[in-house]
SEDO-116608 format. One line per field, with one value per residue (C-alpha): residue number from 1; residue in three letters; x, y, z. Coordinates in pm, 1 decimal. Each point is the difference from the previous one (the first is absolute). Layout:
# residues N
n	NUM | ...
res	ALA | ...
px	X | ...
py	Y | ...
pz	Z | ...
This chain:
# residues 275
n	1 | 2 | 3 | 4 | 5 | 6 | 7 | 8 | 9 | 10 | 11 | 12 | 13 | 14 | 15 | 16 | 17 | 18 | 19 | 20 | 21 | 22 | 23 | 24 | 25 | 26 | 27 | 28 | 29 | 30 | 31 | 32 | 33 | 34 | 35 | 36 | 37 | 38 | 39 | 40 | 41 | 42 | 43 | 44 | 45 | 46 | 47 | 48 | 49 | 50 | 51 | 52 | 53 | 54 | 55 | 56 | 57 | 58 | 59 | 60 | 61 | 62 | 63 | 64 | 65 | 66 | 67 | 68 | 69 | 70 | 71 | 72 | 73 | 74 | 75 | 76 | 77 | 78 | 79 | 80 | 81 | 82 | 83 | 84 | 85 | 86 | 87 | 88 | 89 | 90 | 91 | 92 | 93 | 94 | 95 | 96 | 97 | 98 | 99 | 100 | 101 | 102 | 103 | 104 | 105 | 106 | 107 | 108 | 109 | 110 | 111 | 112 | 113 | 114 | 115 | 116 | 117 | 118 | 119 | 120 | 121 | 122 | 123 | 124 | 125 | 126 | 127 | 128 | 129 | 130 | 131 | 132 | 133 | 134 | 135 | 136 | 137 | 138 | 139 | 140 | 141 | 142 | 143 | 144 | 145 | 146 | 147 | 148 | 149 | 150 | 151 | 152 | 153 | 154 | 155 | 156 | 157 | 158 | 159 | 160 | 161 | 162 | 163 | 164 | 165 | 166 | 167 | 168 | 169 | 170 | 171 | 172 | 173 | 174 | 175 | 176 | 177 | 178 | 179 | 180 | 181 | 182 | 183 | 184 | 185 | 186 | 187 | 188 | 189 | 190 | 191 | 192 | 193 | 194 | 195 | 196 | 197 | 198 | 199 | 200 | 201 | 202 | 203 | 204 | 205 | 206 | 207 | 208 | 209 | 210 | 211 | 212 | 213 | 214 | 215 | 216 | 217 | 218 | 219 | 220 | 221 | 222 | 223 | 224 | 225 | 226 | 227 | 228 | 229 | 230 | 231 | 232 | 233 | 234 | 235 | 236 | 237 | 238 | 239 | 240 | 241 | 242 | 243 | 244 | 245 | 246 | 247 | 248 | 249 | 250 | 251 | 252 | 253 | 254 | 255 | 256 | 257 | 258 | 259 | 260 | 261 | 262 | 263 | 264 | 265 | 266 | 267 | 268 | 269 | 270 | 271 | 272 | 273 | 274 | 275
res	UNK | UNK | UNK | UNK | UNK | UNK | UNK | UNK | UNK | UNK | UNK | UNK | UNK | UNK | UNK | UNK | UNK | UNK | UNK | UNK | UNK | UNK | UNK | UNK | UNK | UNK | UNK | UNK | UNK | UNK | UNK | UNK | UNK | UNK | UNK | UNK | UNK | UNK | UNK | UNK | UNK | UNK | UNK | UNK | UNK | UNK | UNK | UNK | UNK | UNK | UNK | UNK | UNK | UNK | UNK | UNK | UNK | UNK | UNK | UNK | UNK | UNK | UNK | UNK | UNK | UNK | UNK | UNK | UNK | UNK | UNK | UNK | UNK | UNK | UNK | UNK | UNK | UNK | UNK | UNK | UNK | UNK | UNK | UNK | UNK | UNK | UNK | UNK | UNK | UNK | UNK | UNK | UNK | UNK | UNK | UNK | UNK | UNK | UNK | UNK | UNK | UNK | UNK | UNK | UNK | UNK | UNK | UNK | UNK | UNK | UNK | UNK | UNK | UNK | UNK | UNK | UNK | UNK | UNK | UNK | UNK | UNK | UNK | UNK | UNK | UNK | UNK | UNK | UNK | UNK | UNK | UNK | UNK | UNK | UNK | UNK | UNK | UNK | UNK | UNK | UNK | UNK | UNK | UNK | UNK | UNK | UNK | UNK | UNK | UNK | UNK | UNK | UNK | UNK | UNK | UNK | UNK | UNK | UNK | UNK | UNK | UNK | UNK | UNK | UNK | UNK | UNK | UNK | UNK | UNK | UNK | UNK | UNK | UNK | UNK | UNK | UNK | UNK | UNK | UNK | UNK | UNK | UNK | UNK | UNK | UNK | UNK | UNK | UNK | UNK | UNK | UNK | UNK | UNK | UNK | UNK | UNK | UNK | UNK | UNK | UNK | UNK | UNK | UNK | UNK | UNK | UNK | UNK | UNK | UNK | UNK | UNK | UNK | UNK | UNK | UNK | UNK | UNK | UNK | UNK | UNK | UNK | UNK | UNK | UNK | UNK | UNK | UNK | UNK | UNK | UNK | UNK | UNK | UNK | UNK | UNK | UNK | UNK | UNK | UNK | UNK | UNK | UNK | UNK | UNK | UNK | UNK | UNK | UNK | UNK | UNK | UNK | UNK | UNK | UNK | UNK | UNK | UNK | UNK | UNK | UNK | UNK | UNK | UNK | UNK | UNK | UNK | UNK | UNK | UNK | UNK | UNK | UNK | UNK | UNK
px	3740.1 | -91.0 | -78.7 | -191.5 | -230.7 | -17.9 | -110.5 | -235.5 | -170.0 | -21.7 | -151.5 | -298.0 | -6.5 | -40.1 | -238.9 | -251.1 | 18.0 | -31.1 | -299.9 | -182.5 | 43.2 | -185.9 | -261.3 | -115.4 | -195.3 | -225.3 | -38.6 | -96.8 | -237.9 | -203.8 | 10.5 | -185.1 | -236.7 | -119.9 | -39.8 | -323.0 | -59.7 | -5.4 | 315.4 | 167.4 | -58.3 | 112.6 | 224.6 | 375.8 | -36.0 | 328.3 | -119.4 | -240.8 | -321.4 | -162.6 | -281.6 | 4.9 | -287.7 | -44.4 | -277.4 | 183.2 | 88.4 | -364.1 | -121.9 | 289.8 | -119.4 | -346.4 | 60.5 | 140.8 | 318.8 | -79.1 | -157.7 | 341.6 | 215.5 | -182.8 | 30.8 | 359.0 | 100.6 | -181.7 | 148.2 | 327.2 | 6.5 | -116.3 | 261.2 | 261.3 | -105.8 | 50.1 | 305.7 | 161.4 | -64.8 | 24.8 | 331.9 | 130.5 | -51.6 | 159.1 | 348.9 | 45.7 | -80.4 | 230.1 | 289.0 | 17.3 | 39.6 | 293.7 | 172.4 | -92.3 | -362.9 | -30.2 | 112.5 | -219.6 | -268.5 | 110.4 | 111.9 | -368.5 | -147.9 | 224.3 | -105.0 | -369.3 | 123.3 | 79.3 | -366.3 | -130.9 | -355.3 | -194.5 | 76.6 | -183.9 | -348.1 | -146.6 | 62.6 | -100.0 | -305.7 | -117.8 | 37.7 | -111.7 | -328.3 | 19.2 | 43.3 | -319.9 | 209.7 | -14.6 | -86.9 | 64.4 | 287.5 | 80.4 | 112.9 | 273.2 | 187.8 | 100.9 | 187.7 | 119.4 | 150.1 | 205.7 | 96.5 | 184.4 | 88.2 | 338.3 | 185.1 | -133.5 | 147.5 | 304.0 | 41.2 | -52.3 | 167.2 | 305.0 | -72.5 | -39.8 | 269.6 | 214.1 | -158.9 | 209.6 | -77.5 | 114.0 | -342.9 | -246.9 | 304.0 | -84.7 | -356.3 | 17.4 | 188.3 | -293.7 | -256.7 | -148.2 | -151.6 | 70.1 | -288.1 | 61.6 | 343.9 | -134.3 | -249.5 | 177.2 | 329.3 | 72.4 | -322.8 | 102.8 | 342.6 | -103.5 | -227.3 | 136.0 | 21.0 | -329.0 | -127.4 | 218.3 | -91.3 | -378.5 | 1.2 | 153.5 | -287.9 | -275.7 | 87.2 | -15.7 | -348.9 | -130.9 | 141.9 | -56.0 | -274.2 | 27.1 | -107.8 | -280.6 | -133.2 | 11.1 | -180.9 | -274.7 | -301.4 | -210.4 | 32.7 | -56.6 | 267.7 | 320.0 | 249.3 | 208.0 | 162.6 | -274.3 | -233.8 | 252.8 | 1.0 | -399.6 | 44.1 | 44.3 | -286.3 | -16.6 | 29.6 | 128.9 | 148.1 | 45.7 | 360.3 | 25.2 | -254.6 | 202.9 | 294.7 | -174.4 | -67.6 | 365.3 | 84.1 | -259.1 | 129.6 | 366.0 | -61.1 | -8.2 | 356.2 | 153.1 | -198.6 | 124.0 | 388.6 | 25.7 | -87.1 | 231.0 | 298.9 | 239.9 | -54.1 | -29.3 | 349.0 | 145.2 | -169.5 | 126.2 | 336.3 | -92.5 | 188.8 | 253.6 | 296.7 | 99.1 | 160.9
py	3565.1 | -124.1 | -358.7 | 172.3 | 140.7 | -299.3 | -203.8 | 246.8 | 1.3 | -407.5 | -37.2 | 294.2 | -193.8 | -315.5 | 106.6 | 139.8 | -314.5 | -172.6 | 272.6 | -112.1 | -371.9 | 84.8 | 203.6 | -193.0 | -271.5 | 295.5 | 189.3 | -314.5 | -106.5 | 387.4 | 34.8 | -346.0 | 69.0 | 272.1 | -218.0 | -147.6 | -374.1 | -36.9 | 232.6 | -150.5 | -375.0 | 126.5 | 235.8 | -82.7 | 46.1 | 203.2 | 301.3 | 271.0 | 76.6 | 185.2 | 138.1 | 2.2 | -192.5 | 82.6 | -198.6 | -344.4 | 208.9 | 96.6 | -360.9 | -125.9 | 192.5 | -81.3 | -419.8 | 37.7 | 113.1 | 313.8 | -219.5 | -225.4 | 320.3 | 88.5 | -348.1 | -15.4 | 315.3 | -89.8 | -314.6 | 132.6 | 303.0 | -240.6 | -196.0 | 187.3 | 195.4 | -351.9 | -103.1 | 287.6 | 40.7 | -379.7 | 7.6 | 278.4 | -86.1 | -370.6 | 150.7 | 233.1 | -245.9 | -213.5 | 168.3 | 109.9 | -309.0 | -214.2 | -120.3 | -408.2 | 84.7 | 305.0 | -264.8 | -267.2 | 217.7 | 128.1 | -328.0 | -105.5 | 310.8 | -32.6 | -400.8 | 125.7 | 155.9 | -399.4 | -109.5 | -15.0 | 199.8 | -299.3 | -237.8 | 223.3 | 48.7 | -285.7 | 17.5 | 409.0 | -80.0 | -280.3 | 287.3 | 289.9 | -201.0 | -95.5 | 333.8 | 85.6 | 273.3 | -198.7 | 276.8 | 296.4 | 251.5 | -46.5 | -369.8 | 132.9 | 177.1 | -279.5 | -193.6 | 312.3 | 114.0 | -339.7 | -46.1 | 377.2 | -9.1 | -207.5 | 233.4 | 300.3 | -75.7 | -91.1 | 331.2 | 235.7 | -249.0 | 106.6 | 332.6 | 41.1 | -183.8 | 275.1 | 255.2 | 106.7 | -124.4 | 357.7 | 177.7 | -268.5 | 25.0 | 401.6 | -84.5 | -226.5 | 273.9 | 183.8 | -211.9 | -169.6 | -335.0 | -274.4 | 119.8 | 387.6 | -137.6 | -216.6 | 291.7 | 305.2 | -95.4 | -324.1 | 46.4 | 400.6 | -130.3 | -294.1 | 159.8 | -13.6 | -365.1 | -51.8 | 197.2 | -236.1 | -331.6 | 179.8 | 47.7 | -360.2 | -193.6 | 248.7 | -129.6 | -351.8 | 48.0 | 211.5 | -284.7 | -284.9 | -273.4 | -348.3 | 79.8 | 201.8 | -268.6 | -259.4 | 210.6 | 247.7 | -88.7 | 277.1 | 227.2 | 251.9 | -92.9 | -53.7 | 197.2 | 197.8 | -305.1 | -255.3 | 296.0 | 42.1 | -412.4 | 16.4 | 234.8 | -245.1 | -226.3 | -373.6 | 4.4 | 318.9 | 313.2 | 365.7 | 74.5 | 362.6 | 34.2 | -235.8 | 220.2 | 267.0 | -176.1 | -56.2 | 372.7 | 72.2 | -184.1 | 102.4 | 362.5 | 27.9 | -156.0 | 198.0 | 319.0 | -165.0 | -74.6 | 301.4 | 213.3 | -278.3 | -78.0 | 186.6 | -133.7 | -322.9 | 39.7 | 87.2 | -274.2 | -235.7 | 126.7 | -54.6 | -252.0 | -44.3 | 180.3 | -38.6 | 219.0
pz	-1248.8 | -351.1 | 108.8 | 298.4 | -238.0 | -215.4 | 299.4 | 92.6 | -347.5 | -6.7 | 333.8 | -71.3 | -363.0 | 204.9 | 241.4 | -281.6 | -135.1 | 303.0 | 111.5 | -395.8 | 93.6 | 345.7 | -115.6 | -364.7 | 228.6 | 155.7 | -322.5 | -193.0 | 273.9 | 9.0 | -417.6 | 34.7 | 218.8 | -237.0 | -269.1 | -86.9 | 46.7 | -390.6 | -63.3 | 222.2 | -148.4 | -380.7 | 65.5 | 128.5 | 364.6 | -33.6 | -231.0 | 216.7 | -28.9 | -257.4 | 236.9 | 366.3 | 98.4 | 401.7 | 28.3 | 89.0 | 341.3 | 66.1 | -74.8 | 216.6 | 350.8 | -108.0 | -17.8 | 334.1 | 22.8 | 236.0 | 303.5 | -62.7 | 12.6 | 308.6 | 161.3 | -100.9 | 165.5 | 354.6 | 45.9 | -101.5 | 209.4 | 318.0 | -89.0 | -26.3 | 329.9 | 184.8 | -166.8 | 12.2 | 373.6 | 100.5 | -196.3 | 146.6 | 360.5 | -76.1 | -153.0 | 236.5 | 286.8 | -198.7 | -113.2 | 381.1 | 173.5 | 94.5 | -299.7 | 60.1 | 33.8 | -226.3 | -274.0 | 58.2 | -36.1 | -350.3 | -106.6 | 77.7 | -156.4 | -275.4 | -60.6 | -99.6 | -313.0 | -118.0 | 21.8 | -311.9 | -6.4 | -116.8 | 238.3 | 214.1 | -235.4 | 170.7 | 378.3 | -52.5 | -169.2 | 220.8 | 323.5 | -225.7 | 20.5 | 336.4 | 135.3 | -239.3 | -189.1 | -308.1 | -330.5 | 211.6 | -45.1 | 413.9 | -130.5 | -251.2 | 270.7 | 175.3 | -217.9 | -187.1 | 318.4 | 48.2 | -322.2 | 41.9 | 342.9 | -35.8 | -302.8 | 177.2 | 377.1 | -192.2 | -226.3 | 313.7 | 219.4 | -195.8 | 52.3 | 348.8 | 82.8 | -135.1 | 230.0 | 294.8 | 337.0 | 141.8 | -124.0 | 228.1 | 319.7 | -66.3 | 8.6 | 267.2 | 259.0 | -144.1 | 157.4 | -330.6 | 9.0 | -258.0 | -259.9 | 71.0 | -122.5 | -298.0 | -125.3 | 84.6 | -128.8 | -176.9 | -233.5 | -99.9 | -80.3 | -181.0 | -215.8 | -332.0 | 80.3 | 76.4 | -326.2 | -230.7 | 176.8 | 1.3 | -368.0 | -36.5 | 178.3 | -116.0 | -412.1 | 214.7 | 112.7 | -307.5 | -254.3 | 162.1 | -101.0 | 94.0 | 389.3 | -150.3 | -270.0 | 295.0 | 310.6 | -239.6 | -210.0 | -17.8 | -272.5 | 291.1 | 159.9 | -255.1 | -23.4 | -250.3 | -201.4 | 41.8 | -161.3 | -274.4 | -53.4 | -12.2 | -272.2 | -249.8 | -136.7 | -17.3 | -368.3 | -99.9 | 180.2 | -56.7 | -10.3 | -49.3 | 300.4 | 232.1 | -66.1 | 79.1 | 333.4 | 49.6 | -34.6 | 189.3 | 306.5 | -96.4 | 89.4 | 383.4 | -19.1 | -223.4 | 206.7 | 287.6 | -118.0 | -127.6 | 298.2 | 191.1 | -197.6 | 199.3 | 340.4 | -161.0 | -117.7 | 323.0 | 149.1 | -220.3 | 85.3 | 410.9 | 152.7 | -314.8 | 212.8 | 380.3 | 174.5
């Protein structure tokens, strides 16, 4: 019982520590952001701020940042939509078929997650023009959609294979086609799944940059990171302001996480135990 308790006391010691470690990178990157651009250059970037000076937030959404926020989210929530449904469709389709051809199909899903994303800047750009969607948010989804497609077929491949095959034989006495099947029953039990593959390739699409840099020009057009990058001057930049950027465009995924972070959980845990 004693050594119970002393466990007990080192792991809630442990986590606290471990819950400072996790938590200093956000605090330091908010007290900075409310720094001025001269406090924070002779001051130690460690210490807080002796006045909380809002104004780098305002100045942020005004250079910008809200029409990248707002591009950010529509081609993410497109995405996702596709992804998410495309995905869905191919591991089920998958994980159902006979076990030589079910695995050829993963294996080949599977082999896109080797490509390396800029071998493929070129060839995308070159048909992004071609297809005249060159500097337009519809040319983002694309590519963002097959760079995610082969870890998300493989996540809820691993899912649904798990799934009994007595539910669809009930269904199919039942008189249910193959998508009253798919939507009715192997999407409401996969849900949790979906939600923590959803959340994975959202941070995917709201992060990434290289794809964006390559296919937008237009200030219009860029999205959330390539607004933060433009933040900063050819000579100079504004720290404290482009952290305030960065929090900024932090918050819908903590909002999000947090509302989330169960079902994300348990659909991390999908697929992890047969039987």
């Amino acid at each position: 019982m004693k050594y119970s308790i002393q466990l007990k006391i080192i792991l809630y010691i442990s986590a606290v520590i471990w819950l400072i470690f996790s938590l200093y990178p956000l605090i330091f990157l908010i007290q900075n952001s409310m720094k001025t651009q001269w406090e924070f250059l002779t001051t130690s970037p460690w210490s807080p701020p002796s006045k909380l000076y809002l104004t780098n937030y305002t100045d942020a959404i005004k250079g910008g940042l809200l029409r990248g926020l707002l591009n950010s989210i529509i081609v993410t929530l497109i995405s996702l939509v596709i992804v998410l449904f495309i995905g869905s469709m191919a591991s089920f389709a998958i994980a159902r078929f006979k076990a030589k051809i079910g695995k050829g199909f993963l294996i080949l899903f599977i082999s896109g997650m080797t490509v390396p994303i800029y071998i493929t800047l070129i060839p995308v750009y070159i048909i992004t023009r071609y297809i005249g969607l060159y500097d337009t948010l519809w040319g983002l989804i694309g590519p963002y959609v097959a760079s995610s497609l082969p870890v998300t077929v493989f996540i809820l491949f691993s899912a649904m294979e798990t799934i009994p095959k007595g539910f669809e034989e009930a269904a199919v006495i039942d008189g249910a086609s193959a998508f009253q099947i798919y939507w009715r029953i192997i999407l409401p039990i996969s849900r949790p799944t979906l939600i923590a593959v959803g959340i994975y390739d959202m941070v995917h699409y709201w992060n990434e940059f290289v794809y964006a840099l390559v296919l937008l020009s237009s200030p219009k057009s860029r999205t959330l990171p390539l607004a933060l990058w433009n933040a900063h001057g050819m000579f100079s930049m504004n720290v404290p302001e482009m952290l305030a950027g960065i929090v900024i465009s932090l918050l819908p995924l903590i909002m999000l996480y947090g509302i989330t972070q169960e079902k994300m959980i348990q659909g991390m845990m999908a697929g992890a135990l047969k039987g």
